[in-house]
C-alpha positions in Angstrom: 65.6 -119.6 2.2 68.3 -118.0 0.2 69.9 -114.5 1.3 67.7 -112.5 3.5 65.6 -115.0 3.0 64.7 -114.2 -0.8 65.0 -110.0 0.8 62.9 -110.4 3.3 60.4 -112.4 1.9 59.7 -109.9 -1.0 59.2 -107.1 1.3 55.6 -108.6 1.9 56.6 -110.7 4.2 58.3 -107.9 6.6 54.7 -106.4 6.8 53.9 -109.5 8.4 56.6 -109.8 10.8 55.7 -106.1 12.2 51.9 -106.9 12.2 53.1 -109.8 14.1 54.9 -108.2 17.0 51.4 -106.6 17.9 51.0 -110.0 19.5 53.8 -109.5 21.4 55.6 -111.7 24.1 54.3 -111.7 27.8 57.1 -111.8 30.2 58.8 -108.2 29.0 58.5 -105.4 31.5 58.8 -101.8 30.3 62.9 -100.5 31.1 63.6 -96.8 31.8 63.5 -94.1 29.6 65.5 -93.7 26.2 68.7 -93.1 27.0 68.9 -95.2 30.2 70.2 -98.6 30.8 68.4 -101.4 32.8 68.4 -100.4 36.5 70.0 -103.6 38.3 70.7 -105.5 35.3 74.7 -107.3 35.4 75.6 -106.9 31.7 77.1 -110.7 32.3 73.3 -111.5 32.8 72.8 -112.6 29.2 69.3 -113.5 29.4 68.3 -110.5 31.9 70.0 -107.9 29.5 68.0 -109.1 25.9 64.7 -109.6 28.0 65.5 -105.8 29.7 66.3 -105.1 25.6 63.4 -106.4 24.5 61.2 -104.5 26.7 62.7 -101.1 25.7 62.3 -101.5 22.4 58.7 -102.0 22.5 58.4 -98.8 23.8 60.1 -96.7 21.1 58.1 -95.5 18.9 60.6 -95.7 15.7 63.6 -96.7 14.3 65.4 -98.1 11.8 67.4 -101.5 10.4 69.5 -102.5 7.6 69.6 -106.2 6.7 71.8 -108.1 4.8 72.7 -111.3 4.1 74.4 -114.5 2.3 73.7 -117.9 1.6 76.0 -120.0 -0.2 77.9 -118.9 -3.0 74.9 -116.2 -4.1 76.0 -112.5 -3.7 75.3 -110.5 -0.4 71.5 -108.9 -0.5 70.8 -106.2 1.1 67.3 -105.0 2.9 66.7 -101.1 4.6 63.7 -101.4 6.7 62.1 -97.6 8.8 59.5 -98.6 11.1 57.4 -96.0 13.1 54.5 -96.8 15.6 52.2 -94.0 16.0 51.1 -93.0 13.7 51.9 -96.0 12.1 53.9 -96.6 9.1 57.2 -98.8 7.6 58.8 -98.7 4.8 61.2 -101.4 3.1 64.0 -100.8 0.2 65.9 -104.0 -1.4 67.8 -103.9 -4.9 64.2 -105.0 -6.2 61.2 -104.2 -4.2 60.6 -100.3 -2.7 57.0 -101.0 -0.3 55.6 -98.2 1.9 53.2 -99.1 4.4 50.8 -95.7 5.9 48.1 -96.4 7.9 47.4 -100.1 7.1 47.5 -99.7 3.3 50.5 -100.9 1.5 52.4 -99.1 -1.7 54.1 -100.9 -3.9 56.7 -98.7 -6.5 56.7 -99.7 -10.2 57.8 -98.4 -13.4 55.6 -100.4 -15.3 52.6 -98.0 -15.5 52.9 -94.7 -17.4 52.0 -91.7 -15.1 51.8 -93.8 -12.1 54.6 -94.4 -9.5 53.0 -96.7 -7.1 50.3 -99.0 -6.8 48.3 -100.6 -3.9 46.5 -103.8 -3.9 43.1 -101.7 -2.1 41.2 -100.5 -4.4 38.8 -96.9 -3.1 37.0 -96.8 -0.7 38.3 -100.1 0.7 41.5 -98.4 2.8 42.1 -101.1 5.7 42.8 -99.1 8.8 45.7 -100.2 10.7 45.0 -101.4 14.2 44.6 -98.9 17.0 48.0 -97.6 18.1 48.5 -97.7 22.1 47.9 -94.3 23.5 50.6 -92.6 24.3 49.5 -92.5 27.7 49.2 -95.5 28.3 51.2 -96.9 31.3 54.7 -98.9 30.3 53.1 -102.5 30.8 50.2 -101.4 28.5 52.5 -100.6 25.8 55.0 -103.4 26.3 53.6 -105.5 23.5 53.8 -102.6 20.8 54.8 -103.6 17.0 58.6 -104.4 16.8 60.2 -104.6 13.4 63.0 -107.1 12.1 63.7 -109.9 13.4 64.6 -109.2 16.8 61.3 -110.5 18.3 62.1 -114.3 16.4 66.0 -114.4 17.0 65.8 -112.6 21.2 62.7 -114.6 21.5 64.4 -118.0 20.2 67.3 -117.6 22.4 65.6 -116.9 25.4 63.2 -119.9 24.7 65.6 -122.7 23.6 69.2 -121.6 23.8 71.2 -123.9 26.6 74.6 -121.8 25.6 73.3 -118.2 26.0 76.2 -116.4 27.4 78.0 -113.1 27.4 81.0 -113.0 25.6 82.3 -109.5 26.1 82.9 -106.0 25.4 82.6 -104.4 21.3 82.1 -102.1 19.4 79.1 -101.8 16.5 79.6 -98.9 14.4 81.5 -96.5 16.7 79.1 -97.5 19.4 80.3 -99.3 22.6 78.1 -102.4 23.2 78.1 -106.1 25.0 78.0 -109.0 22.9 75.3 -112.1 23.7 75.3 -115.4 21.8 73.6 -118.7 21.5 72.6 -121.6 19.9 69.0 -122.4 19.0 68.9 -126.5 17.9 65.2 -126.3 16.1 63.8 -129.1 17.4 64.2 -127.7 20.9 62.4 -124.4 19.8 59.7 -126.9 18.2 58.4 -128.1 21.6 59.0 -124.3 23.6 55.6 -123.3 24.8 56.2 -120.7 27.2 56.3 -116.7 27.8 59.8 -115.9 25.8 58.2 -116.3 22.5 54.7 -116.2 21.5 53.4 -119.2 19.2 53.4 -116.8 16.1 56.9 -115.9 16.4 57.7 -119.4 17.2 56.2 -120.8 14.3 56.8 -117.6 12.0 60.9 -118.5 12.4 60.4 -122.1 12.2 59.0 -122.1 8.9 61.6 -119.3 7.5 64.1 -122.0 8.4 62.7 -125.0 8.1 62.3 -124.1 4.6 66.1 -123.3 4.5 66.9 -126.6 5.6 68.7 -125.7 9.1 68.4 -127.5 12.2 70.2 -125.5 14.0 71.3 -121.5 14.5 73.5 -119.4 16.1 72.8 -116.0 17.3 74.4 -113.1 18.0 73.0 -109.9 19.7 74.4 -106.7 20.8 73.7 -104.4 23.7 74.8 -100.9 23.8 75.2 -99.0 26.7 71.8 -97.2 26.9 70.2 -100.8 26.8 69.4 -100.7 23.6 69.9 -103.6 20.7 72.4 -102.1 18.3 73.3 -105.3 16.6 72.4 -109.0 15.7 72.9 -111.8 13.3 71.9 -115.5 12.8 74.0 -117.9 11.5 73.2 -121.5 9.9 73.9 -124.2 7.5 71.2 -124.4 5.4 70.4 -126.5 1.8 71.8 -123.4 -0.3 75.1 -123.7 1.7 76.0 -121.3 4.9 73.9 -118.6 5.4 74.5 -115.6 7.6 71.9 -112.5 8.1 72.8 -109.0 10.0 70.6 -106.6 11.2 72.3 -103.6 12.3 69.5 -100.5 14.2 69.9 -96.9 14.4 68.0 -93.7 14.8 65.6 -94.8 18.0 63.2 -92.3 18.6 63.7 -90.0 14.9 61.0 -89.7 13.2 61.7 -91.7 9.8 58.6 -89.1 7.7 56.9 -91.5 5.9 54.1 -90.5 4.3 51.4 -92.0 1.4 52.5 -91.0 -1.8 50.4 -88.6 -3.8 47.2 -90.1 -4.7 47.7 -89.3 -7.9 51.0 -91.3 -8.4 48.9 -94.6 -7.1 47.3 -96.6 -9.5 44.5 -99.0 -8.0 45.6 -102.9 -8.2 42.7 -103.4 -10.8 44.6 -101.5 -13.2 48.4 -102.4 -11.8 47.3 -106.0 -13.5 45.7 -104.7 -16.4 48.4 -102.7 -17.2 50.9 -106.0 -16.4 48.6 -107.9 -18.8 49.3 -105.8 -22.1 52.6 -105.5 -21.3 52.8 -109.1 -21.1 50.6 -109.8 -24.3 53.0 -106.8 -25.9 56.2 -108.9 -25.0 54.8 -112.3 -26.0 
């Protein structure tokens, strides 16, 4: 799939990769407090620190990621992604798509409809509540398995399942901050067969259609820890049919509230007349 993986799936498809996380992985234990690294943990321990990583990011309840990528000779894409858990919401900005998503319902921006800024494929009265957040609480293995947004879940999840290379391969630094840098390799047929507690069979087979439709057979991935124990940093690299593609997700701003909110209901047009608005303009343009 070309750069971001045609940006992130038209936006649509990052809704499901955060539904997804819901399902979460099994073997992840809850990690300190924000602001607190793993207790025992030898950052050399490649596999200990991401699953430790892993862990601790379930249990914030926001942040945010900037994706970009390139495949090929195509120019770089670009995705900004703010995810929040309770109460829930994410929202997702490319050069083409603007998506909000409050409570279960999504928002799509357009400026095809005069007086109208948005519009949601639910039409009233049909609102599709979002699942039940975990209660705050809740005890750290309840709330291991919250949403997670990005990537993180495939890419930590596919090294820990299939990489035989996973190693640490020193000290960095990601945007001022001071981290330790993790990579792997993830051969795809490996990862085909992995049934196991690193990576649930939705993730599993979530990331092997993304790239099996890109052509690769293989990845490396990359993934940075900073010194709270927190993922500051990862990227995947391949050779796929477009040529070599490389993807970077870069996270920021765990625990501040990103403020999304529904846009005014009257700035939402129902979906029932987003496409019969798109039909006259079509029939005005034909």
């Amino acid at each position: 799939m070309k750069a971001i993986r045609k940006s992130v799936m038209a936006a649509a498809g990052v809704v499901m990769v955060m539904g997804l996380a819901a399902c979460g992985s099994d073997d992840t234990k809850a990690s300190g407090a924000k602001g607190s690294g793993a207790a025992g943990v030898k950052r050399t321990d490649a596999p200990a620190v991401l699953k430790a990583a892993m862990a601790k990011m379930a249990q914030q309840n926001s942040y945010r990621t900037v994706e970009t990528g390139k495949t090929g000779d195509e120019p770089e894409s670009r995705a900004e992604l703010a995810f929040r858990n309770e109460p829930e919401a994410s929202e997702v900005k490319t050069s083409e798509t603007h998506m909000l998503t409050v409570d279960g319902v999504s928002y799509m921006a357009t400026k095809d409809m005069p007086g109208k800024s948005w519009f949601t494929m639910d039409e009233p009265g049909s609102k599709a509540k979002g699942s039940a957040a975990p209660s705050p609480s809740a005890s750290p293995k309840e709330n291991a398995d919250r949403r997670v947004g990005g990537s993180v879940k495939k890419w930590v999840g596919a090294l820990l399942a299939a990489s035989k290379d996973l190693t640490h391969v020193g000290g960095e630094k990601v945007s001022g901050r001071a981290t330790d840098h993790y990579r792997g390799t993830v051969v795809l047929a490996d990862l085909k067969n992995y049934e196991g507690p690193a990576m649930t069979k939705d993730y599993r087979d979530l990331y092997l259609l993304q790239t099996g439709k890109a052509g690769m057979k293989k990845a490396e991935i990359d993934v940075w820890v900073d010194k709270d124990g927190f993922i500051a940093k990862e990227e995947e690299k391949g050779r796929t049919s477009e040529g070599d593609e490389r993807i970077t997700e870069e996270f920021s701003d765990y625990g501040a509230d990103p403020k999304i909110k529904a846009p005014d209901a009257k700035d939402v047009a129902t979906w029932s007349e987003y496409i019969a608005a798109a039909g006259k303009n079509y029939r005005k343009r034909s």
